[in-house]
Structure formats: C-alpha cells, structure tokens
N, C-alpha and C positions, 0 to 999 in steps of 0.2 A: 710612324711607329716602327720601333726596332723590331728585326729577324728576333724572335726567340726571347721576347720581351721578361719573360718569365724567368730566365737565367740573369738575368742582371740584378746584384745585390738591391738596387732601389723599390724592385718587385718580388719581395721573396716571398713565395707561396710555400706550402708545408708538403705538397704533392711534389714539387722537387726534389726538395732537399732530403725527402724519400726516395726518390729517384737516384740520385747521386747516392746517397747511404748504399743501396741496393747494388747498383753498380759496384763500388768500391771493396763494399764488404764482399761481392763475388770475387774479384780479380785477387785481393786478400786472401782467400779462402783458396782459389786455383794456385797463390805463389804457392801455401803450405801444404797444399796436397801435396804438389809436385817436389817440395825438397822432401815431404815427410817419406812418401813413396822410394826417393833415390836413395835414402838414407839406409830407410829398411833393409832393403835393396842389396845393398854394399855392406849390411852388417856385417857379412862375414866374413867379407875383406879386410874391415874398416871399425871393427867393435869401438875402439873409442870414439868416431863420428857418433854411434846412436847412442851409445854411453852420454857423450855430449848435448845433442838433441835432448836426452831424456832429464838429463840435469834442468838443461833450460825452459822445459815445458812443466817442469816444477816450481818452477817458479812463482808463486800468486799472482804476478804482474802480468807475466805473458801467459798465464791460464785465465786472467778473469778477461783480458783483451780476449783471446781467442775464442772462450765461450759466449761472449757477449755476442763478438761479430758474428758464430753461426746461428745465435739464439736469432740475432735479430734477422739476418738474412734469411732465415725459416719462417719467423712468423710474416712477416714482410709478404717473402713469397707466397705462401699459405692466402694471404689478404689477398693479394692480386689474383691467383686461381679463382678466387671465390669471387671476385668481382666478375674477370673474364665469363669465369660457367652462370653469370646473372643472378648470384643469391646476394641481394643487397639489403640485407637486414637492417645496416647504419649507411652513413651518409660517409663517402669518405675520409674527412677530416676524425671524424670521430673515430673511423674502425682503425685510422692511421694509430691515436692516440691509445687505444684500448691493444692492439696487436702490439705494440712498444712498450706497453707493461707488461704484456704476457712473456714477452722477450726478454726482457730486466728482472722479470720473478725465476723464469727458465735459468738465467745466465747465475743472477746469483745462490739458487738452487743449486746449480753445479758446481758451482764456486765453493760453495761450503762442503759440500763434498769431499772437494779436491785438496783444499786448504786442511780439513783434519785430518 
C-alpha cells in the first residue's frame, strides 16, 4: 500500500480535495492580503498603484474568483471548527456538500452586489 494513498488520483476522496481547496484558497487569500495591504500602504506615494488595484478588483472576473475563494475558505473553515468542537449534526461528506453551497450562495450574493 502507498504512503498517502488517498492523494493519488486513482483514490480520490471528497475530504481531500477539501483539503487542498482549503489550503490553496488560504495561501490565495495571504498572496492578496499582502499586496492588497502594500498597495494601500504606498497610496500616497503611489496613487496610480491603487487606482490600478481598484480598476482590477472591478472587474466581475477577478471579484467573483476572489469572493468565491473567501466564501468558500469561511464556510470550509466554519465546517472544520465545528467538527473539531464535536458538534456533528451531518456526516462529513454531507456537511462537505451543504457548507459548499452556503459558499456558492455567499459568493454569488456578493457578486451581485458587486457587479451592479
């Protein structure tokens, strides 16, 4: 039996690839703090940097990406607290699929928002 049998495509389980989602969407979320942070930052140095920035975050495409990813990395995280503090009302799988709609209602909640 392979080390970590569960990461290899032949065995894909849905508590992974939650896993990965989770991870990725964090390290995504730390890139744009930190430029969104620098940017702020240097406004006053720099106005057309966050002029720049602000154009780009107008965007539909890189607003519905961006809310998505926090939507989902919140409810995600949310799931797992709740697992960790022992409230298990659903069975994994399930609270996987039902926290990922809440996510996708959040994101394009926001989206519409943003978009009018």
């Amino acid at each position: 039996m392979r080390a970590y049998a569960e990461l290899w495509p032949a065995h894909p389980r849905w508590g992974i690839w939650a896993w990965w989602a989770q991870r990725v969407s964090g390290v995504a979320l730390i890139v744009y703090a930190v430029w969104h942070i620098i940017t702020v930052a240097g406004a006053a140095r720099h106005p057309e940097r966050l002029a720049a920035m602000l154009q780009l975050l107008r965007h539909p495409v890189i607003a519905g990406v961006l809310l998505a990813g926090v939507a989902y990395h919140s409810a995600n995280g949310l799931r797992l607290v709740l697992f960790d503090l022992g409230i298990e009302g659903m069975r994994q799988p399930k609270a996987f699929w039902v926290f990922l709609a809440a996510s996708l209602l959040i994101a394009f909640a926001g989206f519409s928002r943003v978009a009018l």
